[in-house]
MIDOSE-1310 file (N, C-alpha, C; in nm, 2 decimals, decimal comma, always signed):
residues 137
xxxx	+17,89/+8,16/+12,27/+17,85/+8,02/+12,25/+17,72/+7,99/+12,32; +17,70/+8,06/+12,45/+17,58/+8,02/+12,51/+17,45/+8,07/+12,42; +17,49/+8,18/+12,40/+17,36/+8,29/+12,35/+17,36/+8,17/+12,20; +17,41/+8,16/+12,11/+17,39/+8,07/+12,01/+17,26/+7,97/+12,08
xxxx	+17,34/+7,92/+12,16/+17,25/+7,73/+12,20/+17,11/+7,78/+12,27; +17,14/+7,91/+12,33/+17,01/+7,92/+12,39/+16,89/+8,02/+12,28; +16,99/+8,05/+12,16/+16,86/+8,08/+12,08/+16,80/+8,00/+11,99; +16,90/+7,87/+12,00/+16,88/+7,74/+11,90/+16,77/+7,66/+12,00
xxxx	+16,74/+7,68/+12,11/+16,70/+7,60/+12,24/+16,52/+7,70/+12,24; +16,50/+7,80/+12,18/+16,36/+7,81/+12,20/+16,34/+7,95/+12,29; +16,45/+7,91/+12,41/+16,44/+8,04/+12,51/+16,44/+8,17/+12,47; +16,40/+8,24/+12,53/+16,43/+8,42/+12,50/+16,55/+8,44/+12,55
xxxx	+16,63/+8,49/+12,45/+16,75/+8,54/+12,56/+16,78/+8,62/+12,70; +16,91/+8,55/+12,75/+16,90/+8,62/+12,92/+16,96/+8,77/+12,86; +16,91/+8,85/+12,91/+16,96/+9,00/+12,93/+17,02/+9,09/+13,05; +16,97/+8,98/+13,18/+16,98/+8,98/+13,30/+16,89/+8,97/+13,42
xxxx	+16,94/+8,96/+13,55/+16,81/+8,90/+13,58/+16,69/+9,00/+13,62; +16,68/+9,13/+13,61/+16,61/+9,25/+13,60/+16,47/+9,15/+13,54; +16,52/+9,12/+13,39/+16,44/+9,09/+13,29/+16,38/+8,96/+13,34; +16,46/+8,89/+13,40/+16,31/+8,77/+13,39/+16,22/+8,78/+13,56
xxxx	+16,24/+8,82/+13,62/+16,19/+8,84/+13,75/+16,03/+8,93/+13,71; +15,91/+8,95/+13,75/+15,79/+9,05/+13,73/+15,81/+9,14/+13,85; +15,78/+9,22/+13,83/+15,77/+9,32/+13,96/+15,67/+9,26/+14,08; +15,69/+9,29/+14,20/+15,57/+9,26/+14,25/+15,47/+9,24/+14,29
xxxx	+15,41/+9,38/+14,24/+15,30/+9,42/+14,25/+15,20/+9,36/+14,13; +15,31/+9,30/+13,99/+15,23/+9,22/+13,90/+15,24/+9,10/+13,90; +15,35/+9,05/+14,01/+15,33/+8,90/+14,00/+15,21/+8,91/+14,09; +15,21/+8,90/+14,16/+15,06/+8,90/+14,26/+14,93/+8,92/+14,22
xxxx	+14,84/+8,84/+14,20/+14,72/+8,85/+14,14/+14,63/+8,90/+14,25; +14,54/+8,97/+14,22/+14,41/+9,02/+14,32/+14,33/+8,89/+14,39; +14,31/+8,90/+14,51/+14,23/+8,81/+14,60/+14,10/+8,82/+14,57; +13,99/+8,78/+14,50/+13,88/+8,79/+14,54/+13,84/+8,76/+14,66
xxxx	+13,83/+8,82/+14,76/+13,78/+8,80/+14,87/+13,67/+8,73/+14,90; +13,51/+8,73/+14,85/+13,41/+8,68/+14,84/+13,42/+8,57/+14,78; +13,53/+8,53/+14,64/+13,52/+8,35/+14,61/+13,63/+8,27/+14,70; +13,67/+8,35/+14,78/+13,82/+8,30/+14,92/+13,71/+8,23/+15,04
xxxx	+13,61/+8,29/+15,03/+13,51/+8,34/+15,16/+13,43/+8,19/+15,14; +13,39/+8,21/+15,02/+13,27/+8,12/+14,97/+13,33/+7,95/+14,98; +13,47/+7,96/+14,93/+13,52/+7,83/+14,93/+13,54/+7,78/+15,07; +13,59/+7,89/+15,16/+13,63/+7,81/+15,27/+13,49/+7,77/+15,34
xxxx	+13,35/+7,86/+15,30/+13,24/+7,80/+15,40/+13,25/+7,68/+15,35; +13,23/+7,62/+15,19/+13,19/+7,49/+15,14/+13,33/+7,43/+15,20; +13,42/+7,42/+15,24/+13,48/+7,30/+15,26/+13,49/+7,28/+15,42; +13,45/+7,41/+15,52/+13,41/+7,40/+15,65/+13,29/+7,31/+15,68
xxxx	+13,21/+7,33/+15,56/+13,07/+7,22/+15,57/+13,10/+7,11/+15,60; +13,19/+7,09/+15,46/+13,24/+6,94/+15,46/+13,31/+6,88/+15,58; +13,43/+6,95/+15,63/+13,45/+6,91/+15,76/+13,39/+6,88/+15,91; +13,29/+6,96/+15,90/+13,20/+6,97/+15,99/+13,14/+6,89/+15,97
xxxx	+13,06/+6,85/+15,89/+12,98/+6,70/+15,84/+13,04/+6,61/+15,87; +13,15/+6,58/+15,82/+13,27/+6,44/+15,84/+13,28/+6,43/+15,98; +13,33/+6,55/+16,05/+13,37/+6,53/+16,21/+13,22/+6,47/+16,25; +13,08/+6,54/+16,27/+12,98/+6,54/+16,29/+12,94/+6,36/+16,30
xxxx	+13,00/+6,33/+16,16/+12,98/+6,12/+16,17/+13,06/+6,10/+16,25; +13,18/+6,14/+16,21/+13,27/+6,05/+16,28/+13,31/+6,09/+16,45; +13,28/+6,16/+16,48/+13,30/+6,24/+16,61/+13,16/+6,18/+16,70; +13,09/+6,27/+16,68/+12,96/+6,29/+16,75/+12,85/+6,16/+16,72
xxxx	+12,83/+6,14/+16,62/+12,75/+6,04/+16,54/+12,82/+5,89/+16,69; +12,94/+5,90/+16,65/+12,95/+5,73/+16,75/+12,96/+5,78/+16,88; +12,93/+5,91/+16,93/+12,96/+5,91/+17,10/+12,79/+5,87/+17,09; +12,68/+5,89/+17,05/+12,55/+5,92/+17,09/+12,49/+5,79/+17,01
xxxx	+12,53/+5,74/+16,91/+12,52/+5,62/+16,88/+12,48/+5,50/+17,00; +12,38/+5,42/+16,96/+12,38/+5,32/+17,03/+12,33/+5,15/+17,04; +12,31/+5,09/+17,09/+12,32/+4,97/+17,04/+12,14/+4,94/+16,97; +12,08/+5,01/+16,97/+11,94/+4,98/+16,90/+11,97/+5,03/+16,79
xxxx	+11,87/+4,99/+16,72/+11,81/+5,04/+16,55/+11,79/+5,15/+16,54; +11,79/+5,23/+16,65/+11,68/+5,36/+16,59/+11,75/+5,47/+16,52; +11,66/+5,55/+16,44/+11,68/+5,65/+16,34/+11,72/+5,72/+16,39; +11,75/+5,80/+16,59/+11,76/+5,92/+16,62/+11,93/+5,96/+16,58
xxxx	+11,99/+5,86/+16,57/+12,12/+5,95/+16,56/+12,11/+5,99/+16,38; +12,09/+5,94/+16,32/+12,03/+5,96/+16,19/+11,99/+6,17/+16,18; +11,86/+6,13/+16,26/+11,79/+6,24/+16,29/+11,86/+6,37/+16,37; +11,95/+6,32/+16,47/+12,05/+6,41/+16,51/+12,17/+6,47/+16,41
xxxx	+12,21/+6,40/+16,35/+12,31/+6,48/+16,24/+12,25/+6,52/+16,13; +12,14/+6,53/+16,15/+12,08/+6,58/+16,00/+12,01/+6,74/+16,04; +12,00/+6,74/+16,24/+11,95/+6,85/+16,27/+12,09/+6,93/+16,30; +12,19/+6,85/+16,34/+12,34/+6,93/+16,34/+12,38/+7,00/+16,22
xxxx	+12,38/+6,95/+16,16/+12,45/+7,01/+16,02/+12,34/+7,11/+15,97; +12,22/+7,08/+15,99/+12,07/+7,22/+15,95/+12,13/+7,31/+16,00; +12,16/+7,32/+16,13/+12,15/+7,42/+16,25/+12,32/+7,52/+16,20; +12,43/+7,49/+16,14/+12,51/+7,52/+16,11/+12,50/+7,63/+16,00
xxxx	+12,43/+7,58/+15,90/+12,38/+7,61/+15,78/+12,36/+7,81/+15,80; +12,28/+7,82/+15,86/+12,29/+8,00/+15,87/+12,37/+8,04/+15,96; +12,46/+8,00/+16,01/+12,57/+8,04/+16,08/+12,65/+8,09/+16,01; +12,67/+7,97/+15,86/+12,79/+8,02/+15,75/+12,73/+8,12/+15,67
xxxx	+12,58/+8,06/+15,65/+12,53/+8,19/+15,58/+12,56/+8,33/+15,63; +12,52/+8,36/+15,74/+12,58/+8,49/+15,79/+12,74/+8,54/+15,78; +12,84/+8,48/+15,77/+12,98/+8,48/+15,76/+12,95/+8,52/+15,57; +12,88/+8,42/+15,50/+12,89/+8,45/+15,33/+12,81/+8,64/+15,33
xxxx	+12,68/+8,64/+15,39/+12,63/+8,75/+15,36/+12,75/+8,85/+15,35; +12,83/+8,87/+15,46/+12,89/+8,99/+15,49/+12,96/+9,00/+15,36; +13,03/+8,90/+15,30/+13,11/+8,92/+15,12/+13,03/+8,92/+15,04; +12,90/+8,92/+15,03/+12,88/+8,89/+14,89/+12,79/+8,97/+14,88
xxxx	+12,77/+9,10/+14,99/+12,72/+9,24/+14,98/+12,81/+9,34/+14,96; +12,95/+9,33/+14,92/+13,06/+9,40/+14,90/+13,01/+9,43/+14,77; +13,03/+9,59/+14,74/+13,09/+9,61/+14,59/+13,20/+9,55/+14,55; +13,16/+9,53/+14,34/+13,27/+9,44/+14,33/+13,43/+9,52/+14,35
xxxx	+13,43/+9,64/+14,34/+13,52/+9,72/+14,42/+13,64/+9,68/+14,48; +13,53/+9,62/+14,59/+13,60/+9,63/+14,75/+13,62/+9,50/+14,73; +13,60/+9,41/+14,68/+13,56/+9,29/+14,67/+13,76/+9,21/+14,69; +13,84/+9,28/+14,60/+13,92/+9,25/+14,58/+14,08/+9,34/+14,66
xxxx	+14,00/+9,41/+14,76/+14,10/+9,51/+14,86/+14,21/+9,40/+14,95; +14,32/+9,45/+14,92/+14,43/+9,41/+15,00/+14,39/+9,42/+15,18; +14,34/+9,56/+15,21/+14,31/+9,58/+15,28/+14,21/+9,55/+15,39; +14,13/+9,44/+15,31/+14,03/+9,34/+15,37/+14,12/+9,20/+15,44
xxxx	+14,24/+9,21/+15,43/+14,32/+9,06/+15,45/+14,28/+9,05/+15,64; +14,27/+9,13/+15,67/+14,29/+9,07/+15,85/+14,15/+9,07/+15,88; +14,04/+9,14/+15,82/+13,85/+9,10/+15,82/+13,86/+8,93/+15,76; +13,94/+8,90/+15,65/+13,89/+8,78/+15,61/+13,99/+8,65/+15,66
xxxx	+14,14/+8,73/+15,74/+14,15/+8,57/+15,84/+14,09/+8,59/+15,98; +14,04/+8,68/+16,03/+13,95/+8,70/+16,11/+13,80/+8,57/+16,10; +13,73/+8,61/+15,99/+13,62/+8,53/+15,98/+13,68/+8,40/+15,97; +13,79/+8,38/+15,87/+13,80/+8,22/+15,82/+13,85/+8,14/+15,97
xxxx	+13,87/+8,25/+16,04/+13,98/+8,15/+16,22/+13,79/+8,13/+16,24; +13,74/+8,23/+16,24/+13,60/+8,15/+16,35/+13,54/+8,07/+16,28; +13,51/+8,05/+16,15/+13,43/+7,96/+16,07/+13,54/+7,84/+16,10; +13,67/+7,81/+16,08/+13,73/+7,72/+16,08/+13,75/+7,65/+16,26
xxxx	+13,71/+7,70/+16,34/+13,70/+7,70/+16,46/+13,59/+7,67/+16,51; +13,47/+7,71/+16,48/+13,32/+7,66/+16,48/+13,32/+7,53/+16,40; +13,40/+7,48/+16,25/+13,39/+7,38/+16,17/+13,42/+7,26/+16,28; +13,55/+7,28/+16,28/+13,62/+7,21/+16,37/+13,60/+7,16/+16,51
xxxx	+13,59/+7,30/+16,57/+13,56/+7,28/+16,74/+13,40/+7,22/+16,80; +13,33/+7,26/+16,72/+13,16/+7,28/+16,73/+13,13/+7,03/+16,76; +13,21/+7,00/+16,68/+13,18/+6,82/+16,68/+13,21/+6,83/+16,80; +13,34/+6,84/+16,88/+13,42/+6,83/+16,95/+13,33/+6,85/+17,11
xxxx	+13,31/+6,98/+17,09/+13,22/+7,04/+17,19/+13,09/+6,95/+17,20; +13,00/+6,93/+17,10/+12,92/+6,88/+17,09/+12,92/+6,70/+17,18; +13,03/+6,67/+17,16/+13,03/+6,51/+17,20/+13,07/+6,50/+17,31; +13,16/+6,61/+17,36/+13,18/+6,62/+17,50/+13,06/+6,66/+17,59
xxxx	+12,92/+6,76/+17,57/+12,78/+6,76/+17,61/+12,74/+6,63/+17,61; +12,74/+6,61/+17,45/+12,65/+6,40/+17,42/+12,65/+6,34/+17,57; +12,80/+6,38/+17,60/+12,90/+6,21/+17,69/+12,83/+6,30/+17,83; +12,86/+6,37/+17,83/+12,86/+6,43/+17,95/+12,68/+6,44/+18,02
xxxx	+12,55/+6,47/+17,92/+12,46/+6,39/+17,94/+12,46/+6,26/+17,99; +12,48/+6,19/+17,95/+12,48/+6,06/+17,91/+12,55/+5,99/+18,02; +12,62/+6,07/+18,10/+12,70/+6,03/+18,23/+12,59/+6,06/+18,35; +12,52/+6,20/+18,30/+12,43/+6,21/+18,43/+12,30/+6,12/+18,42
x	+12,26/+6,06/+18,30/+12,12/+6,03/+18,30/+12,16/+5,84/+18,34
């Protein structure tokens, strides 16, 4: 009765569960390493930008008009820029090969902890200098 409804229903029949499970080796799709790499620089940017305003930008901020803090995050976020570059070069001189090695997994949470660590920590550090100037002067 089941097998009936479930051939009337669209499904492939069950044969057991062997059959509908993939092996593992083919459920698992290959990592591109280098578009893994590439994405986490561009969204470390982004965070680093965002912390950069919202962090740093109001410790050094101050009650005049002037352009310097303007001018200050615009030299923070420059200064970052070949940092990640250096982190992208190392992937995107891979053969396409290697590109996609299991065996690359602990090189690529290696880089993404320091990039994500520099993204993150770098405002942080930064506004604690700002304040910490800004206490002696």
């Amino acid at each position: 009765m089941v097998d009936i409804a479930r051939r009337n229903s669209g499904f492939p029949p069950v044969s057991g569960q062997a059959s509908l499970q993939k092996p593992r080796a083919e459920a698992r799709r290959a990592v591109n390493w280098r578009k893994a790499m590439s994405d986490n620089i561009a969204y470390a940017l982004l965070v680093y930008t965002a912390l950069q305003i919202f962090v740093t930008m109001r410790a050094i901020e101050g009650t005049s008009g002037s352009a310097m803090p303007l001018l200050a995050l615009v030299v923070l976020v420059a200064a970052i820029i070949p940092l990640c570059r250096k982190f992208e070069r190392r992937w995107e001189a891979m053969d396409d090969d290697a590109v996609s090695d299991p065996a690359l997994r602990g090189t690529f949470r290696r880089d993404q902890a320091m990039l994500w660590t520099l993204a993150i920590g770098l405002p942080f550090l930064l506004t604690g200098l700002f304040k910490a100037f800004a206490a002696l002067v």
